[in-house]
C-alpha positions as CSV (number, residue, x, y, z in Angstrom):
1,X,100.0,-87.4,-0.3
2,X,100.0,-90.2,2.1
3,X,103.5,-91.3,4.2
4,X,104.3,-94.6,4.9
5,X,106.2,-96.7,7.1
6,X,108.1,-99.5,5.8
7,X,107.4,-102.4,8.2
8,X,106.8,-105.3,6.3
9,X,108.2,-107.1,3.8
10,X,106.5,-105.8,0.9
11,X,107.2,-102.2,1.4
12,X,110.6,-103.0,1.6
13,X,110.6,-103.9,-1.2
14,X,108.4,-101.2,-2.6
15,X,111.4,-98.9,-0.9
16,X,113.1,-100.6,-3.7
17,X,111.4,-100.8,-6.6
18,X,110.6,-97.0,-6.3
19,X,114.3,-95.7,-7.4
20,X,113.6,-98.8,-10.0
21,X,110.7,-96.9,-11.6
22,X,111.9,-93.0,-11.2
23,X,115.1,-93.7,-12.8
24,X,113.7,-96.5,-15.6
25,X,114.3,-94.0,-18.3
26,X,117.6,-93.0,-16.9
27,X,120.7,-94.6,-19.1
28,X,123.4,-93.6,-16.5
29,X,121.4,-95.2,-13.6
30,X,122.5,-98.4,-12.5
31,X,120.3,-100.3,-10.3
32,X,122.2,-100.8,-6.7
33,X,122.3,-104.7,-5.3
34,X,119.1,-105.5,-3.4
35,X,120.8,-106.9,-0.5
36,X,123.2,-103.9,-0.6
37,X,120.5,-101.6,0.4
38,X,118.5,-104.2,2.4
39,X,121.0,-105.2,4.6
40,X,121.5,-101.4,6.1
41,X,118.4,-102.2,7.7
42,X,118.9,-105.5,8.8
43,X,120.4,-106.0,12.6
44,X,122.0,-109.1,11.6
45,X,123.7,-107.4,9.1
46,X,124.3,-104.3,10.8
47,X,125.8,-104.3,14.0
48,X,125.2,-100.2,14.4
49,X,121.4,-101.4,14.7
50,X,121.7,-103.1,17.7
51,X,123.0,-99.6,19.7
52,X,121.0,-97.4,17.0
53,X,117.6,-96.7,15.6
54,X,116.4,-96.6,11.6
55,X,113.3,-96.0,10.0
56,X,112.0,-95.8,6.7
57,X,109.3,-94.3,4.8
58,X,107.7,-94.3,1.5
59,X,105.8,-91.2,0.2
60,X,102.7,-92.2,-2.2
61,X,100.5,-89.9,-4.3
62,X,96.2,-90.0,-4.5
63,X,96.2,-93.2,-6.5
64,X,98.8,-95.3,-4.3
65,X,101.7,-94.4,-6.6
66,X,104.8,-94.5,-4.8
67,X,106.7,-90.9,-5.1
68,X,108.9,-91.1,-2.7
69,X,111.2,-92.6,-0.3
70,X,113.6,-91.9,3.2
71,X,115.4,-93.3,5.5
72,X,116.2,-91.7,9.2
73,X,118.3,-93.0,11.3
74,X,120.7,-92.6,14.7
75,X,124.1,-94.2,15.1
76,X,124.7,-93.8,18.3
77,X,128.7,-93.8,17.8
78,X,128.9,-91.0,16.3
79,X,125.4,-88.5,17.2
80,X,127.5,-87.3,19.8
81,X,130.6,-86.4,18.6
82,X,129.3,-83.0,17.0
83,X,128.4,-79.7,18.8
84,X,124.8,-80.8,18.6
85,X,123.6,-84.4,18.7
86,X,123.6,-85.4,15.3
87,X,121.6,-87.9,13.4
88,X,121.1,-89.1,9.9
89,X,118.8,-89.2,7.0
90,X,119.2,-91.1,3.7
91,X,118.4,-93.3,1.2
92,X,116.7,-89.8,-0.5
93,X,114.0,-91.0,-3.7
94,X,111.5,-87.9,-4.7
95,X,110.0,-87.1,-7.7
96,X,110.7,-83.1,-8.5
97,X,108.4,-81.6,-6.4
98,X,109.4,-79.6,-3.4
99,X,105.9,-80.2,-1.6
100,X,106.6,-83.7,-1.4
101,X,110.4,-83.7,-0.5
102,X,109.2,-81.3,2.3
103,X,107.4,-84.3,3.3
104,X,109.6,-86.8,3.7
105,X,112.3,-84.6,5.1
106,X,109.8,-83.0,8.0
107,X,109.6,-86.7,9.0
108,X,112.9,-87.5,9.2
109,X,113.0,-84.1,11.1
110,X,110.8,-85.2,13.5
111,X,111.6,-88.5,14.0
112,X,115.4,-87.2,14.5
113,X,114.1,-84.7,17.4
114,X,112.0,-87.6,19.0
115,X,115.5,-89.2,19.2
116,X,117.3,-86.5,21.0
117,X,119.1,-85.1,17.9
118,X,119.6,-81.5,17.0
119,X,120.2,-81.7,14.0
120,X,120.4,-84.5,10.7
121,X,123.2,-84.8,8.0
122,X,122.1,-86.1,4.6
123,X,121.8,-88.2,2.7
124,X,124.1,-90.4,4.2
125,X,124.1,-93.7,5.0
126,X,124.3,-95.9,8.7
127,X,127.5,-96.9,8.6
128,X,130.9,-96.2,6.9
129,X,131.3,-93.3,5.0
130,X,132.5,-95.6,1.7
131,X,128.6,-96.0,0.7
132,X,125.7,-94.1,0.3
133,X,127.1,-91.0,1.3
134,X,126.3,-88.0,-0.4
135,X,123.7,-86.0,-3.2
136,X,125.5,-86.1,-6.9
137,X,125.4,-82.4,-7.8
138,X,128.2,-82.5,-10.4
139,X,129.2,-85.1,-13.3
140,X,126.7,-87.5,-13.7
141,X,127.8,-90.2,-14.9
142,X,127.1,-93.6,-14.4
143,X,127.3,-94.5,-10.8
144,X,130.6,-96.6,-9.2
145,X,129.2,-99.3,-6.6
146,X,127.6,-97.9,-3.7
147,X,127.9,-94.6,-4.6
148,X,124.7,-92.3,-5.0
149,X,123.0,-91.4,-8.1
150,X,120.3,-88.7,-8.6
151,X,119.1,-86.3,-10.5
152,X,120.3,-82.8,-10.8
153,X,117.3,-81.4,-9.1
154,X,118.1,-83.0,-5.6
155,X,120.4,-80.5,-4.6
156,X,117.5,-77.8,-5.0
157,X,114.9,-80.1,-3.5
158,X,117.4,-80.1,-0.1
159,X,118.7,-76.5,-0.3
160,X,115.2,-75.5,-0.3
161,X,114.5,-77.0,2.1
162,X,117.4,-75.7,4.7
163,X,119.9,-78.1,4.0
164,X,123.1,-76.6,3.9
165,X,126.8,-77.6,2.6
166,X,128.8,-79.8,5.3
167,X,131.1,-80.8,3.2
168,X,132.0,-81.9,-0.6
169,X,133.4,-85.4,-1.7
170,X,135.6,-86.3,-5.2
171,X,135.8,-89.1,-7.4
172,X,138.8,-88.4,-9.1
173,X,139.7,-89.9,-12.8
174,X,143.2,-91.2,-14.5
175,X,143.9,-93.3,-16.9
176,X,146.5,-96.3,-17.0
177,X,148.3,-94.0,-19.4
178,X,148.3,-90.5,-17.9
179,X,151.8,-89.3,-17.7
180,X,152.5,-87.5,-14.0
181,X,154.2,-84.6,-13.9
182,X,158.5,-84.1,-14.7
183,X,158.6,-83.3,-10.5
184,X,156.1,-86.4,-9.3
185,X,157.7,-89.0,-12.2
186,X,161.1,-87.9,-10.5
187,X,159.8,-88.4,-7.2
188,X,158.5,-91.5,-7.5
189,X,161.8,-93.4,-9.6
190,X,163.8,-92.0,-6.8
191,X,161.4,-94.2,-4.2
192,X,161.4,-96.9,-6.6
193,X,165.6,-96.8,-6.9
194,X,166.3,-96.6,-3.2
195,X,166.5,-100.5,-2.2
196,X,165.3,-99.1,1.4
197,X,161.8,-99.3,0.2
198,X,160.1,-102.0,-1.6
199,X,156.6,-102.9,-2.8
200,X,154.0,-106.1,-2.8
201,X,151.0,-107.1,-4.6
202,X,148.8,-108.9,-2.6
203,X,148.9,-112.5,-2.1
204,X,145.4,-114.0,-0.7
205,X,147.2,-117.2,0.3
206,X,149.0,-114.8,2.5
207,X,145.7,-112.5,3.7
208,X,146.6,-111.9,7.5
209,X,149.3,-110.4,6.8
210,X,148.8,-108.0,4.1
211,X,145.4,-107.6,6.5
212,X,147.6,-106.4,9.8
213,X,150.0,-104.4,7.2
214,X,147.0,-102.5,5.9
215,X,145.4,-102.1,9.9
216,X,148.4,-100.8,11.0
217,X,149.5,-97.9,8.2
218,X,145.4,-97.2,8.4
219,X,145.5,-96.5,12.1
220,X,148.7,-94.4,11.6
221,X,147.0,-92.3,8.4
222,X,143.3,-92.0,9.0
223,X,142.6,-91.9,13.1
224,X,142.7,-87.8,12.5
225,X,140.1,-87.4,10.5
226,X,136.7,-86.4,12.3
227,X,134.4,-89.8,12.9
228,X,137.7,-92.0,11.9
229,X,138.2,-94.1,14.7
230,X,140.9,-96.8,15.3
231,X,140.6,-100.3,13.6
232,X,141.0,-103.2,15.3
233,X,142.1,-106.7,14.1
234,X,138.6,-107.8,14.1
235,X,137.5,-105.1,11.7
236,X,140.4,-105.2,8.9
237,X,139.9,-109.0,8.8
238,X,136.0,-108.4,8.4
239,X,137.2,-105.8,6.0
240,X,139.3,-107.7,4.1
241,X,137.7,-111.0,4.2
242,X,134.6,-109.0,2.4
243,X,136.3,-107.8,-0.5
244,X,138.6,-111.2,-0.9
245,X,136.1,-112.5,-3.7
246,X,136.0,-109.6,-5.7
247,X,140.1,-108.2,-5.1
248,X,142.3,-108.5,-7.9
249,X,145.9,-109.5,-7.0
250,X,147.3,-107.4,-9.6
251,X,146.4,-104.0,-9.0
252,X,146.3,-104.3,-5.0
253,X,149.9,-102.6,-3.6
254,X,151.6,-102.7,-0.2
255,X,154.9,-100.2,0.5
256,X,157.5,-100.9,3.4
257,X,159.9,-98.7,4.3
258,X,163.0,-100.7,5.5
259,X,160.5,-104.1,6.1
260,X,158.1,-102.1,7.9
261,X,154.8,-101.4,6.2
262,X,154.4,-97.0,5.1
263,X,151.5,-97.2,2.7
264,X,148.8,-99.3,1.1
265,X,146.5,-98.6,-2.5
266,X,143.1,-100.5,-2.1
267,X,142.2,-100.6,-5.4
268,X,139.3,-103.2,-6.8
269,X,137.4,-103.7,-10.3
270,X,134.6,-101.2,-10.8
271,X,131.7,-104.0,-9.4
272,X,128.8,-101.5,-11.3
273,X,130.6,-102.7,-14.1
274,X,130.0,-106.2,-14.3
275,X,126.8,-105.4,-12.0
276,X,124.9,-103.5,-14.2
277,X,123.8,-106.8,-15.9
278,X,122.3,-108.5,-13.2
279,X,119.6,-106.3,-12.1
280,X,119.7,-105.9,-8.9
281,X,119.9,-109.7,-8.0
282,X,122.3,-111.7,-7.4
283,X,120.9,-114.9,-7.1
284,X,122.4,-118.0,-9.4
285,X,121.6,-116.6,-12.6
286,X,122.6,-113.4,-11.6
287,X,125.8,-114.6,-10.2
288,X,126.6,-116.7,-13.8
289,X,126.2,-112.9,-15.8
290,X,128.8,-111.5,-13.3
291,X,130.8,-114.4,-13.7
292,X,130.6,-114.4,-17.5
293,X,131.0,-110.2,-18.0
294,X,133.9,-110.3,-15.9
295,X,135.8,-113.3,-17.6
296,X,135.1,-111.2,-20.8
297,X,136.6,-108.7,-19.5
298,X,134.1,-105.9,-19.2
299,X,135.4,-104.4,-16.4
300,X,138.0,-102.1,-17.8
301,X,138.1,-99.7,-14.5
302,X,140.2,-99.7,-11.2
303,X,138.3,-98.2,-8.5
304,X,140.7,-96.5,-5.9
305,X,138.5,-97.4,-2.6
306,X,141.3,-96.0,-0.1
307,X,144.9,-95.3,0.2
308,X,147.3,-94.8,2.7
309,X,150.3,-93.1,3.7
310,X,152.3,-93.3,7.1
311,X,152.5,-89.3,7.8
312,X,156.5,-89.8,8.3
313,X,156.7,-90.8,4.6
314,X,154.2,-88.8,3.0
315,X,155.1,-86.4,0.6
316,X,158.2,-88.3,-0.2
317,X,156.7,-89.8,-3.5
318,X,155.7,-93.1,-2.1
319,X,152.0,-92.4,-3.6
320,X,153.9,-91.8,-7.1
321,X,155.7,-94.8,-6.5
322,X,152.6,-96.8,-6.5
323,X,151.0,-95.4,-9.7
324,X,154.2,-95.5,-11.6
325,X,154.8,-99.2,-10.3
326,X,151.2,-100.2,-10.7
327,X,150.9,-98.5,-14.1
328,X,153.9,-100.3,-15.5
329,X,152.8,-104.0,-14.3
330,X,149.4,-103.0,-15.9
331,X,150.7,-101.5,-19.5
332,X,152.7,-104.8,-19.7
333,X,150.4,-107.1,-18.9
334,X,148.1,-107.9,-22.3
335,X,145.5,-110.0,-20.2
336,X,145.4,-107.0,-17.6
337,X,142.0,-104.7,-18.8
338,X,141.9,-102.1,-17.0
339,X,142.4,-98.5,-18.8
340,X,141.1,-96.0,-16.2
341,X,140.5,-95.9,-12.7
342,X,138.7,-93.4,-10.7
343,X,139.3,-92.9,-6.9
344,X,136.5,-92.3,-4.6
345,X,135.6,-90.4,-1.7
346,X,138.4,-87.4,-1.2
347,X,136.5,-85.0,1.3
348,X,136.9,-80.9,0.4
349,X,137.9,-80.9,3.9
350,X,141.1,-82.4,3.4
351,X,143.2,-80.0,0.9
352,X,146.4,-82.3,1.3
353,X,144.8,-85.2,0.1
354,X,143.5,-83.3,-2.6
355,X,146.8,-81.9,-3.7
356,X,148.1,-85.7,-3.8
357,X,145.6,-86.9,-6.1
358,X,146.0,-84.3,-8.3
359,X,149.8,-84.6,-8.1
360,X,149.7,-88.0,-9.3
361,X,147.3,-87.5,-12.2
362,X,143.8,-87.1,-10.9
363,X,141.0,-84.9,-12.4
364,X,138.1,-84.3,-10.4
365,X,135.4,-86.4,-12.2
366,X,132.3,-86.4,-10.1
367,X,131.0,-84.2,-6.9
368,X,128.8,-85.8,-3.9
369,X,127.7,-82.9,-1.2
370,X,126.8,-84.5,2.2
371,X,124.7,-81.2,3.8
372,X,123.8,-80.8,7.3
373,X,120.4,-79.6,8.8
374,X,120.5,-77.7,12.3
375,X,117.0,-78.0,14.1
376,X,117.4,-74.6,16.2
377,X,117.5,-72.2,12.9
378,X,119.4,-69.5,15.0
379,X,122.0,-71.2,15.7
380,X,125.5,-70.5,13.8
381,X,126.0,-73.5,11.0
382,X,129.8,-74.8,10.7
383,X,131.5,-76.8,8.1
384,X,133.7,-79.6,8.0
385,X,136.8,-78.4,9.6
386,X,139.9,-78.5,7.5
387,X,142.5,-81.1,8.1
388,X,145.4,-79.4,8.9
């Protein structure tokens, strides 16, 4: 087996035609946007470049057969921020074959401890935790956009290898239809009858706004959570300018509490949805078969990509609110398809969050692991703290 660096045009692309070929005969797999992946490792795309390092390899067999593919990289924000200097390693492609995932992941290792790292989460991505973050070790199903997809034996591939559990991340899954509990549906008509607290769809004619309102319950929310900094205005209107082609007004909430903004439900259309037909590309033809699929509406999922509560409201029933609000606009609403929606990304380590989801309908429907790989073997492994 031969490693390569990708440092040219062509094996970048390679990089992506690999996952092509190994999943080909995979129905559930759902080819990820070119530009998605290719822009992680582009500094004018990614600012954490310019302060940080990548690298990317491909793995090929005797014949020139590509096997395998990695990424390793340091985000320099963040390596410190651990008890050990930590770096990264992901974009994880192997046939099953523990030979050649040693491979790849003994460069990454050593590319890592080059850097001045002591030690390499994976597979994760460089940048926000919302993409590319995570093995699938448990439903798989067909992928929600950005999200990892793999085959079951990855988990062994990386346990085998030393890898061990940092930390576990949910999808959760409700329908439009799922009743909430007699407590939570009491909870949340009490919000929606007191006049003190009222809610917004968005308006995109009015975007800085709803854009400050969602910066400044975020901030309040999400800051305690380990590797969550502060936002500034600069990010939530990069943010929020980002997702304004693809938002849907209808299903996009804001909560105030006496005029002041207390919460926020990000929710989109499930992208993979309409995405699935264009291949990877979205140049003009692929942009007319998104543009067609969606107008016939066969995007019939809400993905949850974040939500937020101002911690002097939460537990009040302001997150019930939102689905019993949001449900009954929806159920009314013939032209409205939606009939599910599944809510990414809600870490093990955070047991409140966990309770909320499940409070207002959620059933765990899919598990991502991220693990963590400590260079010095002796030393004591920790997990994810718990948020408290």
């Amino acid at each position: 087996m031969q490693l390569i660096e990708v440092n040219t045009p062509e094996l970048a692309q390679e990089f992506l035609m690999m996952q092509v070929r190994l999943y080909k005969k995979d129905p559930n797999y759902i080819r990820p946007l070119d530009k998605d992946v290719d822009n992680v490792f582009d500094p004018k795309k990614n600012k954490l470049l310019r302060a940080g390092d990548a690298v990317r390899w491909l793995l090929q067999d005797e014949k020139g057969k590509s096997i395998g593919r990695v990424a390793a990289f340091v985000n320099r924000k963040t390596a410190s921020k651990y008890d050990q200097p930590t770096g990264g390693m992901g974009f994880f492609d192997c046939i099953n074959d523990q030979a050649a995932a040693n491979m790849l992941l003994d460069a990454c290792h050593n590319w890592l401890k080059e850097k001045g790292m002591e030690a390499m989460d994976g597979p994760i991505n460089l940048g926000e935790r919302d993409k590319w973050w995570g093995v699938l070790i448990d439903g798989f199903y067909k992928p929600t956009y950005c999200m990892h997809y793999n085959y079951p034996y990855y988990k062994d591939l990386l346990e085998n290898y030393g890898f061990e559990l940092y930390f576990q991340q949910y999808t959760y899954y409700r329908t439009v239809h799922d009743p909430l509990s007699p407590e939570y549906e009491e909870k949340a008509q009490r919000i929606l009858n007191d006049q003190r607290y009222t809610f917004e769809q968005l308006d995109k004619k009015e975007l800085k706004k709803f854009t400050e309102n969602f910066r400044k319950v975020y901030n309040k929310a999400w800051t305690k959570h380990e590797g969550v900094k502060e936002m500034s205005e600069a990010q939530a209107t990069v943010i929020m300018n980002t997702l304004k082609p693809i938002l849907d007004e209808r299903i996009m909430w804001f909560a105030y509490f006496e005029g002041e903004p207390v919460g926020f439900f990000v929710i989109i259309p499930e992208l993979n949805q309409l995405f699935q037909y264009v291949n990877g590309k979205m140049d003009l033809w692929g942009k007319v078969k998104f543009v067609f699929h969606r107008w016939r509406g066969a995007c019939t999922t809400m993905y949850g990509i974040v939500f937020g509560i101002a911690p002097e409201q939460q537990g009040k029933g302001v997150e019930a609110a939102f689905i019993v609000g949001a449900g009954k606009v929806i159920q009314n609403n013939p032209k409205i398809p939606y009939k599910d929606m599944q809510m990414n990304w809600i870490g093990d380590f955070n047991p409140k969050m966990m309770k909320v989801i499940e409070q207002i309908g959620g059933r765990i429907y899919k598990t991502h692991a991220t693990y963590r790989y400590l260079f010095d073997r002796t030393k004591e492994f920790k997990r994810m703290p718990i948020i408290r």
